[in-house]
C-alpha positions as CSV (number, residue, x, y, z in Angstrom):
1,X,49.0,94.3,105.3
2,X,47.9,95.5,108.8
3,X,45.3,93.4,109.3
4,X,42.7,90.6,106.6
5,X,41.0,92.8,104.0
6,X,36.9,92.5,104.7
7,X,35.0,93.3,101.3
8,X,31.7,94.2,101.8
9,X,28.7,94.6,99.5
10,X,27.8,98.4,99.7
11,X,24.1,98.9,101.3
12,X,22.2,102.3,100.2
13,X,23.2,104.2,103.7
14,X,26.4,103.6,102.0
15,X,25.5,106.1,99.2
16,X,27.7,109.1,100.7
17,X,30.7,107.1,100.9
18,X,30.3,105.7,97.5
19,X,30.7,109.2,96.0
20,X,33.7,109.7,98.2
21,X,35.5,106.9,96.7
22,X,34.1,108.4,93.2
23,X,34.9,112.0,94.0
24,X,38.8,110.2,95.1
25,X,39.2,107.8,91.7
26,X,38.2,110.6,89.5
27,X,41.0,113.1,91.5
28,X,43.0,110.2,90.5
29,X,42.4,109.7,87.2
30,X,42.4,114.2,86.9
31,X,38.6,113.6,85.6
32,X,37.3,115.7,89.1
33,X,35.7,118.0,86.5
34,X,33.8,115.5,85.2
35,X,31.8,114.7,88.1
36,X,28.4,115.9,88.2
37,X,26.6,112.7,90.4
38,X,25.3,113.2,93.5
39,X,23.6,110.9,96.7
40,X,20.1,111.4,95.2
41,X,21.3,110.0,91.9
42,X,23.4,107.5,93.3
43,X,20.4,106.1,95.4
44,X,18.6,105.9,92.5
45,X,21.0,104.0,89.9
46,X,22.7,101.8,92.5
47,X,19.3,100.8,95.1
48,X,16.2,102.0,93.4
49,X,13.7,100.2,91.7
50,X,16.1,98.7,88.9
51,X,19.6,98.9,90.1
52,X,22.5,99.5,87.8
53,X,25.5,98.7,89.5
54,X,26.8,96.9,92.5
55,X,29.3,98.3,94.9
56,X,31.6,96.6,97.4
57,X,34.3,98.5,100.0
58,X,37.2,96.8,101.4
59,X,37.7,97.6,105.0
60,X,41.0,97.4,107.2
61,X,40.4,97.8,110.8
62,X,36.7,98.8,110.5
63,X,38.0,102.0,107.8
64,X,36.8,102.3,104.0
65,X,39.9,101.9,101.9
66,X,39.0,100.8,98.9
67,X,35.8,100.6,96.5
68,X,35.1,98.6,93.4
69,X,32.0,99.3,91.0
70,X,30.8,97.1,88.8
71,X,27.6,96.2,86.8
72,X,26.5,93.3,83.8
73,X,27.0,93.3,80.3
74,X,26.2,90.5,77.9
75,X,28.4,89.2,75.0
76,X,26.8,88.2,71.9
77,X,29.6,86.1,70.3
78,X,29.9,84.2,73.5
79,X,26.0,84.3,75.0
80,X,26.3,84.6,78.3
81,X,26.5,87.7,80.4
82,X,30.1,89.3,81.5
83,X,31.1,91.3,84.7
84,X,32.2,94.8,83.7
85,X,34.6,96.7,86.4
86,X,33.7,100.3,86.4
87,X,35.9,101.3,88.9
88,X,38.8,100.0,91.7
89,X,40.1,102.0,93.6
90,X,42.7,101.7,96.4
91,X,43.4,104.9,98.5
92,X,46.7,105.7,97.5
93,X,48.5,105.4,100.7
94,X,47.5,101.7,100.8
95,X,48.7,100.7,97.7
96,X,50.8,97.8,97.0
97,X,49.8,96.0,100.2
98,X,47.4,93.6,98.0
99,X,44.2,95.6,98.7
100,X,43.5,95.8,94.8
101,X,44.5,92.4,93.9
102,X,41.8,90.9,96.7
103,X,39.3,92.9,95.4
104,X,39.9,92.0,92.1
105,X,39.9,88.2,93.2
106,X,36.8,88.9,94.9
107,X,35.2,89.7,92.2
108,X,36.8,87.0,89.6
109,X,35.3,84.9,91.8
110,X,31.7,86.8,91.8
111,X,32.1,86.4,88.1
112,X,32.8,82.7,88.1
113,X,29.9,81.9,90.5
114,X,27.2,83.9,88.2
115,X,28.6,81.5,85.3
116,X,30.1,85.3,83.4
117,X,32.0,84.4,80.0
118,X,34.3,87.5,81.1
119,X,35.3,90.3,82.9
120,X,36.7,93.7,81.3
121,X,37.3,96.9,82.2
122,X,39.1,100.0,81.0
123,X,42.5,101.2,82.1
124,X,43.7,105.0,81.0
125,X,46.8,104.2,79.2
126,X,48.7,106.4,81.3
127,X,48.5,104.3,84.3
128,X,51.2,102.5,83.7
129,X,51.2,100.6,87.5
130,X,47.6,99.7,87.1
131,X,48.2,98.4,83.3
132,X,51.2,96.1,84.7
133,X,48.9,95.0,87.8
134,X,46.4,93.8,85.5
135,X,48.8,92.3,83.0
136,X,50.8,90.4,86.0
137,X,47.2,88.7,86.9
138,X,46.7,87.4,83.2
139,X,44.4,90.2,81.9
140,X,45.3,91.0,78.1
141,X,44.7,94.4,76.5
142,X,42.3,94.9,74.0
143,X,44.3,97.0,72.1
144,X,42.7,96.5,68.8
145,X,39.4,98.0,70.2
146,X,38.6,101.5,70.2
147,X,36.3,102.4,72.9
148,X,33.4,105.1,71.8
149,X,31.0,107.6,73.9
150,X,28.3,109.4,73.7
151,X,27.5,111.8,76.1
152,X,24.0,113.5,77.3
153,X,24.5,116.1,74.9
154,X,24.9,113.9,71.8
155,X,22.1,111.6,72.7
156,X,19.8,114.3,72.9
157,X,21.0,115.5,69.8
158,X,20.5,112.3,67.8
159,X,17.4,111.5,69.6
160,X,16.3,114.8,67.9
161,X,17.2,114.0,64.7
């Protein structure tokens, strides 16, 4: 790496280069179609009056190149709340210089100071580099789970019901 990593917890003036990194990850991921947030809603979920996610950036040299978002879940079975990674996201030019993996420690160790009884997260299983990554760092697959959604659409439905 060029230079040390500096990871920075996002602050709202932040907001327009949060959905850059968002707008890049879902490119990524071929999900741009999906993306309907915007700064306005972004301001509201991440620094309004009941925030629900963090965000931190990982400079090099003063410059963006990397995001992470992540919020709080709670575990029943275990009682004490867990770390959930939204998103990381390394610009793709950058990768494999360790960007990820400090990031990732950064927040392991986030996790361990709020006392979390985890941390998960949610790979496509097409990304076979990112899968390995995780696996290298002692993350284990869930594979027996099968994650479900409900969109807008179908929560208005039901809610009609």
């Amino acid at each position: 790496m060029r230079s040390e990593l500096v990871i920075k917890q996002a602050v709202e003036e932040d907001v327009p280069l949060i959905l850059f990194f968002i707008k890049k990850i879902a490119e990524y991921e071929k999900l741009s179609h999906e993306v309907i947030v915007t700064e306005e809603i972004l301001k509201e979920s991440l620094f309004g009056n009941k925030p629900s996610a963090e965000v931190v950036f990982g400079y090099l040299e003063n410059k963006p190149v990397a995001y992470a978002i992540y919020f709080y879940n709670f575990s029943t079975f275990i009682g004490k709340k867990g770390l959930y990674l939204e998103d990381l996201f390394v610009l793709p030019e950058l990768r494999g210089e360790g960007i990820g993996k400090k990031i990732l420690l950064h927040l392991v160790q986030k996790a361990s100071e709020e006392n979390c009884g985890r941390m998960e997260w949610a790979v496509l299983d097409w990304n076979e580099s990112a899968i390995n990554f995780y696996k290298s760092l002692g993350a284990k697959a869930m594979d027996e789970w099968t994650t479900f959604r409900m969109d807008e659409t179908a929560i208005r439905k039901l809610v009609l019901l």
